[in-house]
Structures are given as structure tokens and as C-alpha cells.
N, C-alpha and C positions, 0 to 999 in steps of 0.2 A: 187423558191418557193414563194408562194403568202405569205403576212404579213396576209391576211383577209381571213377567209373560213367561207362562209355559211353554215348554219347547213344543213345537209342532209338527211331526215329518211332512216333509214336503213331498206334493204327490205326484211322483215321478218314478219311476222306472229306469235302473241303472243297468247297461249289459258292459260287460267285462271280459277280453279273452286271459286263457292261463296262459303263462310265458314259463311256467315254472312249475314241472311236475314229480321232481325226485322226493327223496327224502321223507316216504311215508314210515310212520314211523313204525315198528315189529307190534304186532296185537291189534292194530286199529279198524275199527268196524263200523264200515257207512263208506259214502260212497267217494272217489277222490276224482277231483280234475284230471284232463289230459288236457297235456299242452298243444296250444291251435286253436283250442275248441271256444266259442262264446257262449257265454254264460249269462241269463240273469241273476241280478246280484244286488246286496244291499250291505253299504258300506258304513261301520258302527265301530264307537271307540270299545275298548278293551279296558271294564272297568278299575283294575289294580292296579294299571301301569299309562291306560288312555293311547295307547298305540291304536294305530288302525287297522280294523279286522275287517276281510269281505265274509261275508256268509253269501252261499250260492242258494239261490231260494229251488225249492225242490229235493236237494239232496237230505239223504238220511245219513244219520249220525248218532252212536250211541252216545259221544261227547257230548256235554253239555253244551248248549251252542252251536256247535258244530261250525266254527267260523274258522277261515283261515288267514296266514300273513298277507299284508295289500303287498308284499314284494309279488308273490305270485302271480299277481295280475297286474293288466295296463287296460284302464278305462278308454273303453271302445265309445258309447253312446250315453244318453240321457234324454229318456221321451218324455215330456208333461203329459201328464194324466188330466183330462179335463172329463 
């Protein structure tokens, strides 16, 4: 057995609805949640502070990342990819 393992994503498919759609913030461009809707998503820590971000896969964003707060969403599903 190896002492070192690289992380690996695991191949799965997360969908997530928004619960929370205010508070965009003035200037921002790309595109934003409505709340209700389900989303696919993929959930990643937040390298500075390690909080956890969802990014919705498909959406554009001139932000870097383009991820948002996991308060915004409530994990709906989780399909294995095989």
C-alpha cells in the first residue's frame, strides 16, 4: 500500500435545488439561480478559507470560478456514474 494517495473525484453527479436566491450582488455578470429550480452541481472547498462552495455546472460567469455559498442550496440527489 502506497504511504501517499492523490485525491481522486469521485464519479458521481451531484443535483441540488436553490433555496436561496436574493442578494445578487450590483455589477455581476453570468448567470444566477432561481429559487425551486434543480440544478447540477459540483461541490468544492473554497481555497482561502476552505468553506464549501457549489458551482452549478453549465452556468457562465465572468467570476473566477463562478461558485456559490452551499447555504444557497439543499442537496437533492447523488447518481454514481459507472
Amino acid at each position: 500500500m502506497r504511504k501517499t494517495q492523490l485525491p481522486t473525484p469521485l464519479p458521481v453527479q451531484q443535483f441540488a435545488r436553490c433555496i436561496d436566491d436574493t442578494n445578487r450582488p450590483a455589477g455581476y455578470v453570468g448567470e444566477w439561480p432561481q429559487a425551486g429550480r434543480v440544478y447540477p452541481v459540483r461541490t468544492q472547498r473554497y481555497g482561502r478559507t476552505g468553506e464549501r462552495q457549489v458551482k452549478v455546472l453549465g452556468f457562465y460567469s465572468e467570476h473566477p470560478g463562478g461558485a456559490f455559498p452551499a447555504q444557497r442550496f439543499e442537496p437533492i440527489a447523488t447518481l454514481w456514474m459507472n
